[in-house]
PAZAPA-4460 file (N, C-alpha, C; in steps of 0.05 Angstrom, whole numbers, plus 32768, in hexadecimal, padded with zeros to 4 digits):
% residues 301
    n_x    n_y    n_z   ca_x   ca_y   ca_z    c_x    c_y    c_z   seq   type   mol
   7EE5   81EF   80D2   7EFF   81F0   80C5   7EFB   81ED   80A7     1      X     A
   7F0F   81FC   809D   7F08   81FC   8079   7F0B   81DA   806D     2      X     A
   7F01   81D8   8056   7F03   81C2   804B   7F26   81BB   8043     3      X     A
   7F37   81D9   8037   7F53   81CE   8031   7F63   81C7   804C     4      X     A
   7F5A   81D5   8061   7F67   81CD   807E   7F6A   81B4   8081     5      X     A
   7F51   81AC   8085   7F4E   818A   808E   7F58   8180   8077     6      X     A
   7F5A   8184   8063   7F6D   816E   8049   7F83   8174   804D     7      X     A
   7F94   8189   8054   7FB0   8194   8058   7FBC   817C   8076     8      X     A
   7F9E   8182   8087   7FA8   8179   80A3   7FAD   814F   809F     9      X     A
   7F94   814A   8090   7F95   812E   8084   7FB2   8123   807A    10      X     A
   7FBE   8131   8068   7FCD   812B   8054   7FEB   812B   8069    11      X     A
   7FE9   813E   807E   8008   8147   8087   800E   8133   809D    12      X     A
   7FF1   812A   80A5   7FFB   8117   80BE   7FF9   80FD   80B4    13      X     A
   7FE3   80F1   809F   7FE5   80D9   809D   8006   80D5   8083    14      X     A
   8004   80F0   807F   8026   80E4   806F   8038   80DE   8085    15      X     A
   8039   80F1   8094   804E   80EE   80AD   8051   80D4   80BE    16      X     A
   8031   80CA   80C7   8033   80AC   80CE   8043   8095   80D1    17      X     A
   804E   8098   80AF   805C   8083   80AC   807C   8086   80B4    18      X     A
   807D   80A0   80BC   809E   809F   80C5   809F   8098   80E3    19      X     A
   8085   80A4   80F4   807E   809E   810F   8082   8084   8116    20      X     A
   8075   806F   80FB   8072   8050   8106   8091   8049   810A    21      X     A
   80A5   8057   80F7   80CA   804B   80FB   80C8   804A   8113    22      X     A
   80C0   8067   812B   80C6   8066   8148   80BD   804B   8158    23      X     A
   80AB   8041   8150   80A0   802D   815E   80A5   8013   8160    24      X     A
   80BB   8014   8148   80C8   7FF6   8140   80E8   7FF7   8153    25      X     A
   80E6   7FE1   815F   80FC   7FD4   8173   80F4   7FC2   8188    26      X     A
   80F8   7FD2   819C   80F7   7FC9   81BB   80D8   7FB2   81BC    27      X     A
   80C9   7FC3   81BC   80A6   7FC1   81BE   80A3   7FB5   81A3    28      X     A
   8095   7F9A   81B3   808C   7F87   8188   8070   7F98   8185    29      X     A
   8078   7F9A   8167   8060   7FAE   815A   804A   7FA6   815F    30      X     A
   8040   7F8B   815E   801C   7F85   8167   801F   7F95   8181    31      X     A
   802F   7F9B   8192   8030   7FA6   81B2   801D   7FC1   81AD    32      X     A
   8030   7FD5   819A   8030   7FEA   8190   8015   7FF6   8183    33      X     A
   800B   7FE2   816D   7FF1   7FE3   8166   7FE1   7FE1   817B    34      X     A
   7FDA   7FC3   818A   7FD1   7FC8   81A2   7FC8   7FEC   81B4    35      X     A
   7FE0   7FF3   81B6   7FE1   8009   81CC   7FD6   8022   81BB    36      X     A
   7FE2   8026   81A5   7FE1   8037   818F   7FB1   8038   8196    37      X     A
   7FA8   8028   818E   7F8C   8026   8182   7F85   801D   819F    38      X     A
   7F8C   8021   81BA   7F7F   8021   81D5   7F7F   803F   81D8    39      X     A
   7F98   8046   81D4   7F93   8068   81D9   7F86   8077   81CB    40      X     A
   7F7A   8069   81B8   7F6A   807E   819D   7F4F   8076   81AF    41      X     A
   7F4B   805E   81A9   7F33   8055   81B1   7F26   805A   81CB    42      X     A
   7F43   8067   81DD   7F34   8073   81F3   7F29   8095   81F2    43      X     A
   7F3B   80A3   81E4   7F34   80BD   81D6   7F1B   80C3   81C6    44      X     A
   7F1E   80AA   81BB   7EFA   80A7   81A4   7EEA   80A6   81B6    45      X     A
   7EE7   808B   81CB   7ECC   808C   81E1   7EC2   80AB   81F0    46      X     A
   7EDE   80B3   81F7   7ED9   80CE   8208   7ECD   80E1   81FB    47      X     A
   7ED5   80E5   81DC   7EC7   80F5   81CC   7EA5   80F9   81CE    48      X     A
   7E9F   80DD   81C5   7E80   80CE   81BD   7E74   80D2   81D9    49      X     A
   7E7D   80CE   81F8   7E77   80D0   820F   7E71   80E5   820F    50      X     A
   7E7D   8105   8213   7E79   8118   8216   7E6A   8126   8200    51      X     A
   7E6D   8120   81ED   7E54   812A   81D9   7E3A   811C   81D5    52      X     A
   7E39   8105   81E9   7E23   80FB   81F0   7E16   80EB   81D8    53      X     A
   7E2E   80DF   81C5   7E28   80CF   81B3   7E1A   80B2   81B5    54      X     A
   7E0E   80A5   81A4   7DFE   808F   81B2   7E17   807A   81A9    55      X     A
   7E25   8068   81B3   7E34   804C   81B2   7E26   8033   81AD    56      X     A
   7E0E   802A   81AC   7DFD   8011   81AD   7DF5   8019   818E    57      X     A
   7E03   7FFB   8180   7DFB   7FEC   816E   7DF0   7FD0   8171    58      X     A
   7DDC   7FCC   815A   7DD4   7FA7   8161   7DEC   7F9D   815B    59      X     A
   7DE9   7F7F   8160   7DFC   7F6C   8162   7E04   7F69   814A    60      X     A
   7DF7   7F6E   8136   7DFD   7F67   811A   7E12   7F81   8109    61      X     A
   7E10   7F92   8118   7E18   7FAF   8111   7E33   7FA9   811A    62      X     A
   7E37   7FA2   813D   7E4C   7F9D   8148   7E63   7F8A   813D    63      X     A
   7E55   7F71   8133   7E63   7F63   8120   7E75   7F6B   8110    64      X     A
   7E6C   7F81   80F8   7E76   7F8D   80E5   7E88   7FA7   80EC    65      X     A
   7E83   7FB3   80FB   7E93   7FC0   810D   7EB0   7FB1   8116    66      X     A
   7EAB   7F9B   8121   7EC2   7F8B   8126   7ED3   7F7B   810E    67      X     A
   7EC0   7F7D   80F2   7ED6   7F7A   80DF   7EE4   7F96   80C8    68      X     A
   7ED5   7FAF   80DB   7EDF   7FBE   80CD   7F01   7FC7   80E0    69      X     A
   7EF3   7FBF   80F3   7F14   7FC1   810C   7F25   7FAA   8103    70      X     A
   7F1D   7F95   80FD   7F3B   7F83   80F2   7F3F   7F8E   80D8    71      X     A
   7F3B   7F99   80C1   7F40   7FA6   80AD   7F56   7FBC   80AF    72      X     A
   7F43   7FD3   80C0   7F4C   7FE4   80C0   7F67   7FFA   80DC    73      X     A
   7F59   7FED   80F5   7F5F   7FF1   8104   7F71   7FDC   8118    74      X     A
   7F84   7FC3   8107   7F8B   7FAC   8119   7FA9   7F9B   80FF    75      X     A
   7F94   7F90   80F3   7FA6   7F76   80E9   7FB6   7F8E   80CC    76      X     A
   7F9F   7F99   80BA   7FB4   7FB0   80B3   7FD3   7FBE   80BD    77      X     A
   7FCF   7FC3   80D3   7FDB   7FD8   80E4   7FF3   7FC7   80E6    78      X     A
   7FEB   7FB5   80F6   8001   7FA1   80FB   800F   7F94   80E4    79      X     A
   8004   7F92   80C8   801A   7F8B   80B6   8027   7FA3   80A8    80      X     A
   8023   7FB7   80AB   8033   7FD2   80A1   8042   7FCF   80AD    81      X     A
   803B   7FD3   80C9   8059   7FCF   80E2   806A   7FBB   80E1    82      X     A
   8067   7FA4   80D4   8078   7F93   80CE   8083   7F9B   80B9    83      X     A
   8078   7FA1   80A5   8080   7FAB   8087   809D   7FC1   8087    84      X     A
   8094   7FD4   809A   80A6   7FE9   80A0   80C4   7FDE   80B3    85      X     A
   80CC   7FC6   80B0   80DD   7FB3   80C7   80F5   7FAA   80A1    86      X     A
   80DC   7FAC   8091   80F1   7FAE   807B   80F6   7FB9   8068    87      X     A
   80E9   7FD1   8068   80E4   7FEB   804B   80E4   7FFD   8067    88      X     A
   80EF   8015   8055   80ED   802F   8058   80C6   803A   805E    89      X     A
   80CA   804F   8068   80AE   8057   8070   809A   8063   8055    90      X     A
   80B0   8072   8042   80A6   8077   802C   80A3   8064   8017    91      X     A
   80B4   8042   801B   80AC   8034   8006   8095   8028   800A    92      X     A
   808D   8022   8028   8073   8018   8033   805E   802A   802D    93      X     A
   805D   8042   8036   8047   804D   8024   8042   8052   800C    94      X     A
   8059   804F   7FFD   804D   8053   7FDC   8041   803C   7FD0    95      X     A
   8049   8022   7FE3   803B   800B   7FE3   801C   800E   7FEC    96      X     A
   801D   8014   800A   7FFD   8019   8014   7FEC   8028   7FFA    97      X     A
   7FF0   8033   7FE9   7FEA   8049   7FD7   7FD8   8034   7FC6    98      X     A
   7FDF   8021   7FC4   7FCA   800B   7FB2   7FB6   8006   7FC0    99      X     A
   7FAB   8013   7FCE   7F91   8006   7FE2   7F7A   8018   7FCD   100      X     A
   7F87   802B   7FBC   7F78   803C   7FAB   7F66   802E   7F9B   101      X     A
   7F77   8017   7F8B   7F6D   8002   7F76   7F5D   7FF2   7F80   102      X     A
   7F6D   7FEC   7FA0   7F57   7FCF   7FA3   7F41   7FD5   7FAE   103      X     A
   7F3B   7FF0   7FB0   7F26   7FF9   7FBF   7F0B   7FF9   7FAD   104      X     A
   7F18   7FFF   7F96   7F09   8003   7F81   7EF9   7FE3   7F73   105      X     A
   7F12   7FD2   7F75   7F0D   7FB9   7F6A   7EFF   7FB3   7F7D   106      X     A
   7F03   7FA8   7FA1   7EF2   7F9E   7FAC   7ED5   7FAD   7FAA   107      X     A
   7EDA   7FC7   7FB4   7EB5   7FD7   7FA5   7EA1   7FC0   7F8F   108      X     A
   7EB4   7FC1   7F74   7EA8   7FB5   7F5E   7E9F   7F8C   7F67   109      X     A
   7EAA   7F82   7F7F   7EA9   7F70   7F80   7E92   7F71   7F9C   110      X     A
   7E98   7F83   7FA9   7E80   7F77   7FBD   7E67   7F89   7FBB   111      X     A
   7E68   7F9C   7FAF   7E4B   7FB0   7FA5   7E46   7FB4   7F91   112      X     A
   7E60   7FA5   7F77   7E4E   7FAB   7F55   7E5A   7FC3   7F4E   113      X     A
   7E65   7FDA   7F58   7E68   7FFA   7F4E   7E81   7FEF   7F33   114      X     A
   7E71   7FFD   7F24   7E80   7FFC   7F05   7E99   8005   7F07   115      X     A
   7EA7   7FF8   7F02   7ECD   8000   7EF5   7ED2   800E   7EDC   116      X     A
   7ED8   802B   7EE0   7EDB   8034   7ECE   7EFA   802C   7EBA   117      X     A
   7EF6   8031   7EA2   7F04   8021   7E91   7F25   8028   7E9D   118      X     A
   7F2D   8048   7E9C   7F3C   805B   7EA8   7F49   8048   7EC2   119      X     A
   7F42   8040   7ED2   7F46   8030   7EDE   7F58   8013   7EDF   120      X     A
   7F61   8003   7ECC   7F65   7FF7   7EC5   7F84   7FFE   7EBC   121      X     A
   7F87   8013   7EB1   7F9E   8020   7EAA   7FAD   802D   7EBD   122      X     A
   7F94   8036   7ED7   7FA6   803A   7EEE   7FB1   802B   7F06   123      X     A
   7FA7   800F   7EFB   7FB1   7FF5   7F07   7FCB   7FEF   7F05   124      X     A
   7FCE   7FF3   7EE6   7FE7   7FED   7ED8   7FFA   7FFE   7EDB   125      X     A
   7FF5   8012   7EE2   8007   802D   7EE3   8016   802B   7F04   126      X     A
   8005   8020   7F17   8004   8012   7F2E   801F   8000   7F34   127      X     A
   800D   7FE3   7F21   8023   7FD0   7F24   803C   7FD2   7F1B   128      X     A
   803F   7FE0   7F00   8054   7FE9   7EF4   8069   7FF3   7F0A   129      X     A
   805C   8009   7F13   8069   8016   7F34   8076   8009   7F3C   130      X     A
   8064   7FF9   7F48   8076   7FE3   7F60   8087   7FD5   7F5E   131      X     A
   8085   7FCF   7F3F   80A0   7FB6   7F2F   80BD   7FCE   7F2B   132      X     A
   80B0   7FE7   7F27   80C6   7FF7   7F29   80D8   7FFE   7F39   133      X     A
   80C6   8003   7F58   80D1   8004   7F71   80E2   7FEF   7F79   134      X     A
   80DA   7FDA   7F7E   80EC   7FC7   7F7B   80FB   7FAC   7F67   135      X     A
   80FD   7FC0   7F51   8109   7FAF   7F38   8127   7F9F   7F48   136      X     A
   8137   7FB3   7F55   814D   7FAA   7F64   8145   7F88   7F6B   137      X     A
   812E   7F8C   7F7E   812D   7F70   7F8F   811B   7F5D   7F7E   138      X     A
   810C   7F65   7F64   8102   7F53   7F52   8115   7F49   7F41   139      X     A
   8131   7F4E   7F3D   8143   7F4D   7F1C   8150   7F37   7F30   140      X     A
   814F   7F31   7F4A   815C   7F20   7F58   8152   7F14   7F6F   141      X     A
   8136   7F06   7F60   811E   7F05   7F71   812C   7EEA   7F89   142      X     A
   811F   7EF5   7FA3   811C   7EDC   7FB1   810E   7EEE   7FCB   143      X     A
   80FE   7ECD   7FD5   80ED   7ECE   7FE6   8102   7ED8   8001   144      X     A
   8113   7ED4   8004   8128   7ED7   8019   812E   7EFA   801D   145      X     A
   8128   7F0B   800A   812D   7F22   800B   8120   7F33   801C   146      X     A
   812C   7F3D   8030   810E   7F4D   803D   80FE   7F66   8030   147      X     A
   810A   7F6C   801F   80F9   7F82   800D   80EB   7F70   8001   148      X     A
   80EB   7F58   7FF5   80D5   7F4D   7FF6   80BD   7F47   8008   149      X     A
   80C8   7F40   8017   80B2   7F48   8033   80A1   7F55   8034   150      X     A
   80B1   7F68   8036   80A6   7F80   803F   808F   7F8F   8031   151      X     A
   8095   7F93   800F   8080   7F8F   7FFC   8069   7F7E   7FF8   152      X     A
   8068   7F65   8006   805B   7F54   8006   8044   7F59   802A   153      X     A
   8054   7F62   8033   8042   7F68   804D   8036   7F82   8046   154      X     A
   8045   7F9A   803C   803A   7FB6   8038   8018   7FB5   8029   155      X     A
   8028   7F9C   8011   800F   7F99   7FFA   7FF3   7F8C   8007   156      X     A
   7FF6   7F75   801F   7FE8   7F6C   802C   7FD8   7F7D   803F   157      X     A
   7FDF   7F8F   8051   7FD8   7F9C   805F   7FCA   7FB2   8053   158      X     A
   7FC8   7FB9   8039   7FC0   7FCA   801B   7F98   7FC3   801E   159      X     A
   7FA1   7FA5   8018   7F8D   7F91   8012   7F7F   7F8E   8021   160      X     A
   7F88   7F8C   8042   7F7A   7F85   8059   7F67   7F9C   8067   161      X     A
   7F75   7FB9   805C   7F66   7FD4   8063   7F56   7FD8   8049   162      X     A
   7F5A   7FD8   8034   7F47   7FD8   8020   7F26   7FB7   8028   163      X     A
   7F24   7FAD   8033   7F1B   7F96   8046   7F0A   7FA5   804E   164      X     A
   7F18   7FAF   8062   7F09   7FC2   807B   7EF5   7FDB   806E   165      X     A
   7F07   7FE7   805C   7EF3   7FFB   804D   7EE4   7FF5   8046   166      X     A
   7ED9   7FE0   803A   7EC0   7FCA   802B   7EB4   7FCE   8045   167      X     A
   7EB6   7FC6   805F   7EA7   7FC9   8072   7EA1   7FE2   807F   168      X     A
   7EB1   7FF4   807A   7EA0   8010   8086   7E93   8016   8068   169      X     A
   7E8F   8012   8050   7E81   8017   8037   7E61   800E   8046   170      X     A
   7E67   7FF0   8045   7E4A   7FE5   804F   7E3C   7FF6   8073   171      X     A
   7E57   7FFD   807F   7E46   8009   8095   7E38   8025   8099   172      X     A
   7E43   8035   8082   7E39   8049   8079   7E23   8050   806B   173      X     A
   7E22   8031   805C   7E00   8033   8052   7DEE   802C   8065   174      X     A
   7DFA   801F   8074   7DE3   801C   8088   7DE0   8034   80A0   175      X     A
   7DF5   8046   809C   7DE1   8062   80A0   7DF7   8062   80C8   176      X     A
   7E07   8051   80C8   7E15   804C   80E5   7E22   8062   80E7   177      X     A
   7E28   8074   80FC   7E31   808B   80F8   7E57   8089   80FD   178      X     A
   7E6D   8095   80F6   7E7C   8098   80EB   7E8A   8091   8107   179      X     A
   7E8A   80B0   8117   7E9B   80AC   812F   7E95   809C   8143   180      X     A
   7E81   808B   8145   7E78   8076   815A   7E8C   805B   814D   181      X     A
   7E81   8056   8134   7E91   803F   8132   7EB0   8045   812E   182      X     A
   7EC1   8055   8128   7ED1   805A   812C   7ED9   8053   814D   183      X     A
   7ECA   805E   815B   7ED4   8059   8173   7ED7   8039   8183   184      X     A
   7EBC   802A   8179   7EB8   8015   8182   7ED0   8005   8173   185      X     A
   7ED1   800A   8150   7EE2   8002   8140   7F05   7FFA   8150   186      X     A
   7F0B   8014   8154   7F2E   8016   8164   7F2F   8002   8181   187      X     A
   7F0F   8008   818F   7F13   7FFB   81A9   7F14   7FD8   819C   188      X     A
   7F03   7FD0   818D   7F0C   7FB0   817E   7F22   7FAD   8177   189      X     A
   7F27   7FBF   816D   7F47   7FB6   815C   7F5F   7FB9   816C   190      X     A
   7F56   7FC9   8186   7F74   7FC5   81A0   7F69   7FA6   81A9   191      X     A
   7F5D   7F9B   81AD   7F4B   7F8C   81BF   7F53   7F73   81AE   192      X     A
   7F4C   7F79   8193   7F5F   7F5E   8186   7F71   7F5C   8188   193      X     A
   7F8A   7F70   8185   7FA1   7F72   817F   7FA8   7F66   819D   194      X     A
   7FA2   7F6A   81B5   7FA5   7F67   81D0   7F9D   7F4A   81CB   195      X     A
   7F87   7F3B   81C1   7F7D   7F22   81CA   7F93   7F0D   81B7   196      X     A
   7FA1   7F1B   81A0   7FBA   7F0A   818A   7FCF   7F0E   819B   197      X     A
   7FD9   7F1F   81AE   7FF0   7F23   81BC   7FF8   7F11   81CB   198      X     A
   7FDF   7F11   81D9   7FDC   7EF8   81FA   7FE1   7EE5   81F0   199      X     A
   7FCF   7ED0   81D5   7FD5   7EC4   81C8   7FE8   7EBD   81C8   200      X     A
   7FF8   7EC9   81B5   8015   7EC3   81B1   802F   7EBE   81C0   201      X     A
   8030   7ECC   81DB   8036   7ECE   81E9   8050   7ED6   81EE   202      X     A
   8047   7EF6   81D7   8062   7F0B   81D8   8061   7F17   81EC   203      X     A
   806E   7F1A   81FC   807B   7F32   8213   806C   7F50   8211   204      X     A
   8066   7F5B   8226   8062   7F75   821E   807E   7F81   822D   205      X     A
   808E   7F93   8216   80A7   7F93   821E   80A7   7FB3   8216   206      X     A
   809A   7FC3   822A   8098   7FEB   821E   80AE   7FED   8222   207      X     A
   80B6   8001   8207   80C9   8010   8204   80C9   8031   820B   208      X     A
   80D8   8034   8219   80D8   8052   8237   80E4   805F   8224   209      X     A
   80EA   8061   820F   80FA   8076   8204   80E2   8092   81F6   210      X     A
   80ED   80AB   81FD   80DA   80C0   8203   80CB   80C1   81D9   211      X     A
   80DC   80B5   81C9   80DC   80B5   81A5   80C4   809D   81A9   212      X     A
   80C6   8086   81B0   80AD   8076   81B7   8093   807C   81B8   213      X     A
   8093   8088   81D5   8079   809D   81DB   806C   80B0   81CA   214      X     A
   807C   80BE   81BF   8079   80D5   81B6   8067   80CD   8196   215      X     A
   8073   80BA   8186   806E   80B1   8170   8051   809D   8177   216      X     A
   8052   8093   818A   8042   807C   8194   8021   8090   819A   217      X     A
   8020   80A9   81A2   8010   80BA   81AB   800D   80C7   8193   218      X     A
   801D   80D0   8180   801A   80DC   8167   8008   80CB   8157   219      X     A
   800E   80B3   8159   8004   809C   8147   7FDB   809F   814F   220      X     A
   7FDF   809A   8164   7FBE   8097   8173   7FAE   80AF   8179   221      X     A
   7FC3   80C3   817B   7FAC   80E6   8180   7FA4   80EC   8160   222      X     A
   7FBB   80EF   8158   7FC0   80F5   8135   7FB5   80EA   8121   223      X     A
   7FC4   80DB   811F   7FC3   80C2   810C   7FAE   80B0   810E   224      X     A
   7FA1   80AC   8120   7F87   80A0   8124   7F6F   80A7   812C   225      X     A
   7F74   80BA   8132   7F53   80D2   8147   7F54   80EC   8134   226      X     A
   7F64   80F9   8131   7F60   811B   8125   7F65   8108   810D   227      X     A
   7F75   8105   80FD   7F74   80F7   80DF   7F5A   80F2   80D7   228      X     A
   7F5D   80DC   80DD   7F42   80CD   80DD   7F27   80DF   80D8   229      X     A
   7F20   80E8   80F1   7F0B   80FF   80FC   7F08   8114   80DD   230      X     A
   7F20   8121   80D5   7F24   8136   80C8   7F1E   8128   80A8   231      X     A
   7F29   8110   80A3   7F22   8100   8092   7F05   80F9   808C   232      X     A
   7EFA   80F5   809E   7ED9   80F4   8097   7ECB   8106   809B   233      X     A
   7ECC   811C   80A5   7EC2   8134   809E   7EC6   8139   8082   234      X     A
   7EDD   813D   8071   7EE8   8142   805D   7ED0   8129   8044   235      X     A
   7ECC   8116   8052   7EB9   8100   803C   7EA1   8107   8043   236      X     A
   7E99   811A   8057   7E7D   8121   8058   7E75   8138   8048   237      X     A
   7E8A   814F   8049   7E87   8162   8038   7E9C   8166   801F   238      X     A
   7EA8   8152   800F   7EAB   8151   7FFE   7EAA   8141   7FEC   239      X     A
   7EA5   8129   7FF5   7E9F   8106   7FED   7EBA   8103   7FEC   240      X     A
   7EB0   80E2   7FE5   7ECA   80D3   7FEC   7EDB   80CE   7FD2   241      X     A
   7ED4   80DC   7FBD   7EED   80E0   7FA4   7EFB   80EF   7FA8   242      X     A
   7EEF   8105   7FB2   7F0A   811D   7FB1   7F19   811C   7FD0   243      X     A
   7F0B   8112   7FE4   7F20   8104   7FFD   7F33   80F6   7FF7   244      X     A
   7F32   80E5   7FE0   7F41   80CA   7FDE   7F60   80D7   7FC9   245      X     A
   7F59   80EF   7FC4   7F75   8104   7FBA   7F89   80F8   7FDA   246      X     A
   7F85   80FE   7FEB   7F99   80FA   8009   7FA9   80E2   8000   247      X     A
   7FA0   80CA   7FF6   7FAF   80B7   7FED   7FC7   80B8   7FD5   248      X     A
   7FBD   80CF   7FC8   7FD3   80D1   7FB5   7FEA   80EA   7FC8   249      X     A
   7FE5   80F7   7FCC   7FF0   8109   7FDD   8004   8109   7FF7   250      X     A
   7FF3   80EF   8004   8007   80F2   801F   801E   80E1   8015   251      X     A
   8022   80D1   7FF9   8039   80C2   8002   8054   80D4   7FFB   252      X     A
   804C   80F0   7FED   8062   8109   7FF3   806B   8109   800D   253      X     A
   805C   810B   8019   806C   8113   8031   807D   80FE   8042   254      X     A
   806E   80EE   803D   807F   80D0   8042   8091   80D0   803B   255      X     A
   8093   80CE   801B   80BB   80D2   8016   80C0   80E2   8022   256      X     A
   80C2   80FD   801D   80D0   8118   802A   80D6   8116   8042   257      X     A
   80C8   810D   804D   80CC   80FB   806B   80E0   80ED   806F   258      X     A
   80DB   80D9   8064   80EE   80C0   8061   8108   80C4   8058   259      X     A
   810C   80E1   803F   8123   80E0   803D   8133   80F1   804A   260      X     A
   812C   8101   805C   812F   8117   8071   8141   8101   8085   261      X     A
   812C   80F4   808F   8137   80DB   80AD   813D   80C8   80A4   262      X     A
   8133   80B4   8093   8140   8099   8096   814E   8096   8078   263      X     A
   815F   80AE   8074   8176   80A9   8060   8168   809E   803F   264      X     A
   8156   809C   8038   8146   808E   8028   815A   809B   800F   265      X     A
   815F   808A   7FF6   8161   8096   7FE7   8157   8092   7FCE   266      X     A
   8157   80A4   7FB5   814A   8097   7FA0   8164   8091   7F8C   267      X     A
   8150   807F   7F85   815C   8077   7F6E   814B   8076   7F51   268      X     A
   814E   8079   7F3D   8142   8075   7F1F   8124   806A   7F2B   269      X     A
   812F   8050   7F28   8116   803C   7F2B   8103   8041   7F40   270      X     A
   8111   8051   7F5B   80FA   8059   7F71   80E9   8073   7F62   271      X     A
   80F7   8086   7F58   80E9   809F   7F55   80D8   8098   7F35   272      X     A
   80DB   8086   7F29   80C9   807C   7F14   80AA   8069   7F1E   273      X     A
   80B0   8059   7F2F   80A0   804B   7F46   808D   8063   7F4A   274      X     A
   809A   8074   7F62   8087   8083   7F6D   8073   8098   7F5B   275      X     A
   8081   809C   7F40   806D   80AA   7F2C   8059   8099   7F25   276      X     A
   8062   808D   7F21   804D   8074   7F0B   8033   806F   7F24   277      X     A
   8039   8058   7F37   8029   8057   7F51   801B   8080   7F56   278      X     A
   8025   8092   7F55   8015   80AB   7F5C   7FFD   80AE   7F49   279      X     A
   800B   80A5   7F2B   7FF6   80A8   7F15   7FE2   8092   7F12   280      X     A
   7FF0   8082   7F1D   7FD8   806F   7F1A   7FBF   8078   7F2C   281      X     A
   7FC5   8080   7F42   7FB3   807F   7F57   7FA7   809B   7F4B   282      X     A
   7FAC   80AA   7F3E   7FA5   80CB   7F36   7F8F   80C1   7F1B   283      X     A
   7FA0   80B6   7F0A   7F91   80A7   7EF6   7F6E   80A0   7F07   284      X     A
   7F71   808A   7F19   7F61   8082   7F20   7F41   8092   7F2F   285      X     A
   7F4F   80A7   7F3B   7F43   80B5   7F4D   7F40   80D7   7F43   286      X     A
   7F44   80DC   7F2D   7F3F   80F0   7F22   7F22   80FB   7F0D   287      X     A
   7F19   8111   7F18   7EFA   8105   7EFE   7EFF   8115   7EE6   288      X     A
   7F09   80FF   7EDD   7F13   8110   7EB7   7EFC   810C   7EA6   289      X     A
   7EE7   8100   7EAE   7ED5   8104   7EA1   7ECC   8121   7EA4   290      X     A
   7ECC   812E   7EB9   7EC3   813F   7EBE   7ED5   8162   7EBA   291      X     A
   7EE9   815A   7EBC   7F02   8169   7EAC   7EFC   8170   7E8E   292      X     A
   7EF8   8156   7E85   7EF7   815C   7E6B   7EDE   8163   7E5A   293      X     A
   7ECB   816A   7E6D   7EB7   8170   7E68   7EB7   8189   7E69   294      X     A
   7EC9   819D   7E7F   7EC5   81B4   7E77   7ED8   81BD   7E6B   295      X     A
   7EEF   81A6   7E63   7EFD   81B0   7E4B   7EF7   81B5   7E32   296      X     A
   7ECF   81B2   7E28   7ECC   81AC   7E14   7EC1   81C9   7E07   297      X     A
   7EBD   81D4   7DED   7EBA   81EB   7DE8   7E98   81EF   7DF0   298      X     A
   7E92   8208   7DFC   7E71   820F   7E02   7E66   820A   7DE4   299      X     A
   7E4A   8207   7DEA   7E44   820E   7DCE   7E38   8229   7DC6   300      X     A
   7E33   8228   7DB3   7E34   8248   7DA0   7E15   8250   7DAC   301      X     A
***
């Protein structure tokens, strides 16, 4: 498949995602949902690796890290978006998730040393600026009691907690672990936790039969977690992971357009100023203008 396919296919479903997760919020408590969501992936991933006769056995020490790339990425993440989305819109949650851009970069510089480019710094600010914009409303009349506070506060968290996880597939990739195995092992931990916090707690499993449930619930785990995904790292094998990490500035288009299609979303000044600033920041960040402007410069004679 061409390289713009799989970025086209990247960009349309993981934007879409976030309107899928609205279906999932009600009846069924969202740890349920996660849960089920990353059992059905994780059973589609094994079948994959089974029939292509992939090898599954890692040492213990491999397995380990594997299991903290599943609470990152595949579990405690998941589950605070899905809370997040209980009080923001689907499009304000993702233009939030959109900072995982920065901290990806910062944690990099903190657990491997990789230099911060100066450029960078500015697209922090361009970032935070965003977010104070997006919700200036619920900052000019701050209180903890607000659920758009919340909600920002879980979105931003769950930002942090998958930027986490990425630090851990960074380190599992140097060590040479191959992509779709841990992936697979990855989803089967992260249902497995989400299942072992459930029991715990001792929420109900209370499925919701409604055919919008299913439908979104299956979208979420074929889609959104197996072909995404899948098409996503192909895309970092043959293009690296700068010009993959364009999907982040990209899908949260479709998220609004989404969002303002179905869940009435509307803008206002301060949202459509937010979402520029936060786009540029992340564009700022992830763009190689060094390299732009290198061939903007005159040949020589």
């Amino acid at each position: 498949m061409p390289n713009s396919l799989l970025y086209l296919l990247t960009v349309l479903i993981w934007g879409s995602t976030w309107l899928a997760i609205e279906f999932q919020l009600g009846v069924t408590d969202h740890g349920w949902s996660v849960t089920l969501r990353f059992a059905i992936a994780a059973v589609v991933m094994w079948a994959f690796c089974l029939l292509r006769g992939l090898s599954l056995r890692f040492s213990l020490r491999d397995h380990g890290f594997i299991a903290l790339l599943a609470l990152g990425n595949f579990s405690l993440n998941y589950y605070l978006v899905y809370e997040a989305q209980i009080y923001l819109t689907s499009a304000m949650t993702c233009i939030l998730f959109t900072t995982m851009v920065l901290m990806n970069i910062i944690n990099t510089r903190l657990f491997f040393g990789s230099r911060i480019a100066p450029r960078t710094y500015l697209g922090a600010l361009l970032g935070i600026a965003g977010i104070v914009a997006i919700f200036w409303p619920e900052l000019h009349d701050f209180s903890w009691a607000n659920s758009s506070m919340k909600g920002m506060v879980l979105a931003l968290g769950s930002a942090f907690i998958a930027s986490l996880g990425n630090m851990v597939s960074v380190r599992n990739s140097r060590q040479g672990l191959p992509v779709l195995q841990v992936n697979a092992l990855g989803m089967l931990y992260g249902a497995l936790m989400m299942l072992l916090v459930m029991l715990a707690s001792g929420t109900p499993l209370m499925v919701d039969s409604s055919p919008t449930y299913w439908l979104s619930l299956l979208y979420l785990a074929l889609f959104g977690s197996v072909i995404a995904f899948g098409a996503y790292f192909v895309l970092l094998k043959r293009i690296g992971a700068g010009q993959a990490s364009y999907a982040m500035v990209l899908f949260p288009v479709v998220a609004v357009v989404l969002s303002a299609l179905f869940e009435e979303f509307h803008w206002q000044q301060s949202t459509t100023l937010g979402f520029v600033l936060v786009a540029l920041g992340n564009l700022l960040v992830l763009a190689p203008l060094e390299r732009w402007f290198a061939q903007l410069r005159p040949l020589p004679a």
